[in-house]
C-alpha positions in Angstrom: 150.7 95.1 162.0 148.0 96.7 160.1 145.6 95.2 162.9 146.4 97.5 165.5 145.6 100.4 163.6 142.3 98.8 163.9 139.4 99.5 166.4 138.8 96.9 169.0 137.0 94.6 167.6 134.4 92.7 170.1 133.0 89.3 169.7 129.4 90.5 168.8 127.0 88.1 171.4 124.7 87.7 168.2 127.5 85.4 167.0 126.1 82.8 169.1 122.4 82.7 167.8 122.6 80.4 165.4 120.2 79.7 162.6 119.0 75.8 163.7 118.6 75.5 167.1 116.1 72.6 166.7 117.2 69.4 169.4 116.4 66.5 168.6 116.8 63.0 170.6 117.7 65.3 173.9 120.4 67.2 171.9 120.3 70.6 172.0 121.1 72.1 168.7 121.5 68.9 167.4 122.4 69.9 163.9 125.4 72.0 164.4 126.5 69.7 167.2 125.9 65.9 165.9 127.8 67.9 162.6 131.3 67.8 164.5 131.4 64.2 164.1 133.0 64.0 160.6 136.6 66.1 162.2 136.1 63.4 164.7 136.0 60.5 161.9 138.8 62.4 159.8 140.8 62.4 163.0 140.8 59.2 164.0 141.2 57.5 160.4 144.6 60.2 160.0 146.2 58.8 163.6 145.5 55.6 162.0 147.1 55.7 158.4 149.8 57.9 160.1 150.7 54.6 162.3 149.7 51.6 160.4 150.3 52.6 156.6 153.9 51.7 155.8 153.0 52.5 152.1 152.8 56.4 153.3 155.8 58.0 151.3 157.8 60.8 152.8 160.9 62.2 151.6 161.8 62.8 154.8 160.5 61.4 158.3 160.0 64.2 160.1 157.4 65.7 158.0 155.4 63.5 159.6 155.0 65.0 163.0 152.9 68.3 161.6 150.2 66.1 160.1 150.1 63.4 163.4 149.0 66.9 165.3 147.0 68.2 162.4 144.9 64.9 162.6 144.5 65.1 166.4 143.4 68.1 166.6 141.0 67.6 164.5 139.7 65.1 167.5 140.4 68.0 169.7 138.2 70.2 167.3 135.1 67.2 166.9 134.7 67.4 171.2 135.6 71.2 171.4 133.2 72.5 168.5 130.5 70.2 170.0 130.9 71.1 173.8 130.6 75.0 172.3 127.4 74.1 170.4 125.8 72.7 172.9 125.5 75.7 175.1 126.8 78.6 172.9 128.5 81.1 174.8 131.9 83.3 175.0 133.8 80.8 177.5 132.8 77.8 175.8 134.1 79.3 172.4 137.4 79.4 173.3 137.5 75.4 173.0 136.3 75.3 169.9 138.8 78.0 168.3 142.1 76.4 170.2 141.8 73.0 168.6 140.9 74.4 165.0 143.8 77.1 165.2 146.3 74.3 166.2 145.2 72.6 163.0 145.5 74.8 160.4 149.3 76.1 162.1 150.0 72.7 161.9 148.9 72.4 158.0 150.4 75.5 157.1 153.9 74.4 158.9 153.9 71.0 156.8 153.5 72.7 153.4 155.8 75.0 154.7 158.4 72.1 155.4 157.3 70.6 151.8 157.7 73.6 149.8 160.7 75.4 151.7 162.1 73.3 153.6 161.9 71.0 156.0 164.3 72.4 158.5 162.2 75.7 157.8 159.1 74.1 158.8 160.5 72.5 161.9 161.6 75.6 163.7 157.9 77.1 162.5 155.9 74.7 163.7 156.1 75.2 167.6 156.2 79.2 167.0 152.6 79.2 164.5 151.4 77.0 167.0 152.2 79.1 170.0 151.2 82.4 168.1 147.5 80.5 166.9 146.6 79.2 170.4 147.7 82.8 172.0 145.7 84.9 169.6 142.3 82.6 170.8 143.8 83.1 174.3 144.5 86.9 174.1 140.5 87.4 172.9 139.3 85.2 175.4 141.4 87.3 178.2 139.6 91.0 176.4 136.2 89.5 176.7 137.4 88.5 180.7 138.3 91.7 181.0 135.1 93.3 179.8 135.9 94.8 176.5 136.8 91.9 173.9 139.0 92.2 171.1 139.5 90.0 168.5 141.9 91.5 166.0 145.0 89.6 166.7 143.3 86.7 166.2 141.9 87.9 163.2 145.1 89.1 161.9 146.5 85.8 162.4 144.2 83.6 160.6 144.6 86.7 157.9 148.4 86.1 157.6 148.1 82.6 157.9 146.0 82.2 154.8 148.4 84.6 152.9 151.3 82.7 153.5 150.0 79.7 152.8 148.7 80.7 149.5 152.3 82.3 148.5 154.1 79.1 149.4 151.7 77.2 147.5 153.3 79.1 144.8 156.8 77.6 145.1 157.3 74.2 143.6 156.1 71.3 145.3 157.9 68.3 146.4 155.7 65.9 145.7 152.5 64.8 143.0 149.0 65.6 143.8 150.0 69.4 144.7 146.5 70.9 143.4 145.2 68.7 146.5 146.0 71.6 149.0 144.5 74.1 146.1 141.1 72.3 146.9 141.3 72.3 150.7 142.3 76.2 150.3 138.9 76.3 148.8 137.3 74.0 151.1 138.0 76.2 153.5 136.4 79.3 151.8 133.6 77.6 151.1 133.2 76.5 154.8 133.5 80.5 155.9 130.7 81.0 153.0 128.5 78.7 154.8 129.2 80.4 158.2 128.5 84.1 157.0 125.0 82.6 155.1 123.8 80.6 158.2 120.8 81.8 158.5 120.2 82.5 154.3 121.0 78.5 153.8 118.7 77.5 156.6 115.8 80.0 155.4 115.4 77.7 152.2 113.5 74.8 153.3 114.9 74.7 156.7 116.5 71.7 156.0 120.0 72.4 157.4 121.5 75.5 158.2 125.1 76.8 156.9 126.8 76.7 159.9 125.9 73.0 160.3 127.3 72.6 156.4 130.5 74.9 157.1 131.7 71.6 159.6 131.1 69.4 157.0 132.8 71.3 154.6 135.7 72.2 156.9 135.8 68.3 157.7 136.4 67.4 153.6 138.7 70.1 153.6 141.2 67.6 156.4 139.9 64.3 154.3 141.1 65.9 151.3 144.6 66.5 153.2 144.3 62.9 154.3 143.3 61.5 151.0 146.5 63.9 149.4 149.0 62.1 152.1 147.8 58.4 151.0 148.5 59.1 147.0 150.6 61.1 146.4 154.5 60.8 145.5 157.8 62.2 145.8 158.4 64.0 142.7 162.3 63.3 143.1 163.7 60.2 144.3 165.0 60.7 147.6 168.6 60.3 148.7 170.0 57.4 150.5 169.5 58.8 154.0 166.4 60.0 153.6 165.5 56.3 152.4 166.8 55.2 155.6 165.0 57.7 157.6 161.6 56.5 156.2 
């Protein structure tokens, strides 16, 4: 890996002076925290359509199970992201990055299983998962250890991105396929906001960028939601997989 030719990177202890750190109501840094709330909202509504909405079309059954995790996490990521915020600090940062790198492995197995296979996608899904949490868990041991290093998790998110954006290339299995094109940019747009925290807050002080990059991270798993609840298979499936639905 091209990481390890790297220096060591450390998780610089500016990264936790946010722009806005305004409370409000007894909340501490109320914008950035109280902003967690949509994953929480996207979350919950996902669990829900993934249980109760029969009309949900899958060409096979099983592609089910990277989105039910996807959507939980996102829970996971709501409480995490806000417990970090409220105190900011090294040891709390780990639970905010374990619950957002379990969903985006678990997003990037189920358009592997849609757009290579689903067998593929399966055996992937535990190994992206256990390769995301360990890269958060590997940095959070360097910075234990009193010289941080955060380049496989870096590297990680780096090939995660690049894989999904080559399988994106391979034909899609079902209609509304430019729906993961916007989340892709969702996504950008929400590590925009995070590098121009302090440049979006300095207009107006309004709100800052790090407060709009969970908002924009939270459309990014609507979109995926509103994707799941439209869109169609673009074959008919066989007679077992019609069963298996």
């Amino acid at each position: 890996m091209i990481a390890l030719f790297l220096p060591v990177i450390p998780q610089p202890l500016s990264y936790h002076n946010f722009a806005d750190q305004r409370g409000w109501i007894g909340i501490p840094n109320f914008g950035d925290v109280v902003s967690n709330v949509p994953f929480a909202i996207v979350g919950i509504g996902g669990l829900l359509v993934m249980f109760t909405a029969g009309k949900l079309q899958f060409v096979d059954s099983r592609e089910r199970w990277p989105y039910l995790v996807m959507f939980a996490s996102l829970i996971l990521t709501a409480i995490g992201s806000a417990y970090y915020h409220l105190a900011p600090d090294n040891d709390r940062l780990v639970w905010d990055r374990i619950p957002i790198m379990i969903v985006f492995m678990a997003l990037l197995a189920a358009v592997i299983g849609e757009r290579v296979g689903i067998t593929a996608g399966l055996a992937l899904f535990p190994v992206l998962e256990i390769v995301g949490v360990a890269s958060v868990l590997y940095w959070q041991s360097t910075e234990q250890r009193g010289h941080g290093d955060l380049r496989f998790y870096a590297a990680v998110q780096v090939y995660a991105i690049l894989i999904l954006l080559l399988v994106l290339l391979l034909p899609p299995r079902y209609t509304r396929g430019s729906d993961l094109a916007v989340v892709v940019g969702l996504y950008a747009l929400a590590k925009l906001l995070e590098e121009c925290d302090r440049q979006v807050f300095a207009r107006g002080h309004i709100v800052s960028g790090h407060t709009l990059k969970h908002l924009a991270a939270a459309a990014a798993g609507y979109r995926v939601l509103r994707m799941l609840r439209k869109r169609l298979p673009l074959e008919s499936p066989s007679p077992g997989a019609l069963k298996a639905m």
